[in-house]
C-alpha positions in Angstrom: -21.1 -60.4 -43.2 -19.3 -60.9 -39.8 -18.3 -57.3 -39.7 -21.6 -55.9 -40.2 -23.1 -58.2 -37.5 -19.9 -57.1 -34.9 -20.8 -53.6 -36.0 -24.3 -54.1 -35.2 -24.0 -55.6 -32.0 -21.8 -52.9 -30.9 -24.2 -50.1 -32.0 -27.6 -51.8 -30.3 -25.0 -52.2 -27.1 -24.3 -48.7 -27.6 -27.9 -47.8 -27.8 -29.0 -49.8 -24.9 -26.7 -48.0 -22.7 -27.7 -45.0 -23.9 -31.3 -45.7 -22.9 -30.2 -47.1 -20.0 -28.3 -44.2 -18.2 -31.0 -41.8 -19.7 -33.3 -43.7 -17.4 -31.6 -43.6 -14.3 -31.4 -40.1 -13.9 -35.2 -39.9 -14.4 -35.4 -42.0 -11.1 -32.6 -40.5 -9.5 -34.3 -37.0 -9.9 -37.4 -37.9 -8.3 -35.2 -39.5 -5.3 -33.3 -36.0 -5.0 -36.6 -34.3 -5.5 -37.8 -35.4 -2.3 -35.0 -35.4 -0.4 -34.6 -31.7 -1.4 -38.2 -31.3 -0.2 -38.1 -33.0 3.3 -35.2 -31.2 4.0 -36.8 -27.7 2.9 -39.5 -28.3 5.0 -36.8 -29.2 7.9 -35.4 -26.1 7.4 -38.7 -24.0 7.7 -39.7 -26.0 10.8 -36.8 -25.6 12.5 -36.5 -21.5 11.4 -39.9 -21.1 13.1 -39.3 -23.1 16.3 -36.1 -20.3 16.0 -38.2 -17.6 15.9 -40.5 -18.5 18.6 -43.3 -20.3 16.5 -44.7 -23.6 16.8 -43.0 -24.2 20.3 -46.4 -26.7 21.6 -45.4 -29.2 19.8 -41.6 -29.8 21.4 -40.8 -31.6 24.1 -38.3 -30.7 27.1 -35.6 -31.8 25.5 -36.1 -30.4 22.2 -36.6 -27.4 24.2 -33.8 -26.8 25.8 -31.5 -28.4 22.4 -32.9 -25.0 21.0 -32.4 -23.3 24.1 -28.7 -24.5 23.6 -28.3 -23.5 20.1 -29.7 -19.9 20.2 -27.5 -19.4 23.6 -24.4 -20.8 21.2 -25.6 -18.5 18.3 -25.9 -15.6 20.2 -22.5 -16.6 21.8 -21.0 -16.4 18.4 -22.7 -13.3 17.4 -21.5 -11.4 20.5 -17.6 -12.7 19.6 -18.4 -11.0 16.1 -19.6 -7.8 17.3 -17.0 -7.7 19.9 -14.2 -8.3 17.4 -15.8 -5.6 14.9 -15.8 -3.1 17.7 -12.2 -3.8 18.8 -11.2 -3.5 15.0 -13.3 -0.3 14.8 -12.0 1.2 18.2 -8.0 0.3 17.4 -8.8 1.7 13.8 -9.9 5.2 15.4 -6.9 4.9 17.9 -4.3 4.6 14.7 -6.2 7.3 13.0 -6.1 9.7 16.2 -2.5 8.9 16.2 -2.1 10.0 13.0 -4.4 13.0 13.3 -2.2 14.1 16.7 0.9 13.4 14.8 0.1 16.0 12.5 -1.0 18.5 14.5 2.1 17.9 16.2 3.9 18.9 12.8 1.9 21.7 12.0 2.1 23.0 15.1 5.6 23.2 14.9 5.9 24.6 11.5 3.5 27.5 12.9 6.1 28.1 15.7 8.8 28.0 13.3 6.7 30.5 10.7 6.0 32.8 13.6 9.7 32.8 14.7 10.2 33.7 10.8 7.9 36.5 10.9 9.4 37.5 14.6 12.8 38.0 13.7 11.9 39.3 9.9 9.9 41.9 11.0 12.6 42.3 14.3 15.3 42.8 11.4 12.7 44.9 9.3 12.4 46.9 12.4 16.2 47.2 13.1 16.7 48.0 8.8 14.3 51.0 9.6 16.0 52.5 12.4 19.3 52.2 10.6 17.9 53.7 7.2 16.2 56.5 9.0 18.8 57.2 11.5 21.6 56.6 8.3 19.3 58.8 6.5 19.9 61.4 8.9 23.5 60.9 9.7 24.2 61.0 5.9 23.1 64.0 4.6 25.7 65.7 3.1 27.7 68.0 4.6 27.8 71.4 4.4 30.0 72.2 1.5 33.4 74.1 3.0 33.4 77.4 2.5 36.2 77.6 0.3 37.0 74.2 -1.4 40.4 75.1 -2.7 41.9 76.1 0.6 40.5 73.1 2.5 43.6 70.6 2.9 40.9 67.6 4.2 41.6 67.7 8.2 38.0 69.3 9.0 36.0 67.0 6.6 38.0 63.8 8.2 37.1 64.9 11.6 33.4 65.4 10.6 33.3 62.0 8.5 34.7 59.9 11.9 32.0 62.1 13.7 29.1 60.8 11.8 30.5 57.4 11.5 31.3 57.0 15.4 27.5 58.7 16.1 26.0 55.6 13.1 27.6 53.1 15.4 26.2 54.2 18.6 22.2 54.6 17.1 22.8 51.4 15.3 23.5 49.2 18.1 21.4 51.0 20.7 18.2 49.6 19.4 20.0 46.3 19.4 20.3 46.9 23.6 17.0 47.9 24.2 16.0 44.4 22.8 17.7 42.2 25.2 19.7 40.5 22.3 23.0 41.2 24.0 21.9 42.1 27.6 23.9 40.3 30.4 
């Protein structure tokens, strides 16, 4: 009988508290309620008197407490934009680095391309004089009149002709080019 009596007790404690903190919050949620509300309004009082509104109803020094706060705000807001700008402006000055930077490179690989295409077409230039002027120089000579009796000396004198005469056409055009000028 004792037990059930201990349990008992313990349960309607239980239930009491229960009860209890169940109505506290009811009162407590009023209190915030209100103190939500007043400071709402607060807030909408104040952001008229900000924007110009309502201003009859300050007095001097109310007047110039805003007066202070919109001079710090603006203060504030002019340090923002002024850092945004200077992040903006050293972000185009990397970037225009970057962009003159590779112009630099590509306008040396054009240099260097055109230096290619200089001294291929210079060398396509200098293989065409030497195939039209070997063309010449070696056609074939006349064949000797009589091939039996011919013991060599006039076709050796003729071969060191026409290889004496591709020497001095080959490296004439070389001359004219300034590429071993003085």
């Amino acid at each position: 009988m004792e037990k059930i009596l201990e349990r008992y007790e313990r349960y309607s404690y239980a239930e009491r508290q229960l009860v209890a903190t169940e109505s506290q919050p009811q009162g407590n949620w009023s209190m915030e309620y209100n103190r939500l509300k007043a400071k709402v309004e607060l807030l909408q009082k104040n952001h008229r008197h900000y924007m110009g509104e309502e201003l009859d109803s300050l007095s001097l020094k109310e007047l110039q407490n805003l007066e202070q706060q919109l001079d710090t705000a603006l203060k504030h807001i002019r340090t923002k934009k002024n850092q945004l700008i200077y992040e903006s402006i050293s972000e185009l000055q990397r970037k225009e680095k970057a962009i003159q930077e590779q112009n630099a490179m590509l306008a040396k690989q054009i240099k260097e391309r055109e230096k290619t295409v200089a001294q291929q077409s210079q060398w396509g230039q200098q293989d065409h004089g030497l195939n039209t002027s070997s063309f010449l120089l070696h056609q074939p000579p006349p064949p000797p009149p009589h091939p039996c009796l011919n013991m060599g000396s006039t076709y050796q004198e003729e071969a060191s002709q026409v290889r004496r005469n591709e020497l001095d056409l080959t490296l004439e055009p070389i001359y004219h080019l300034g590429y071993f000028a003085a």
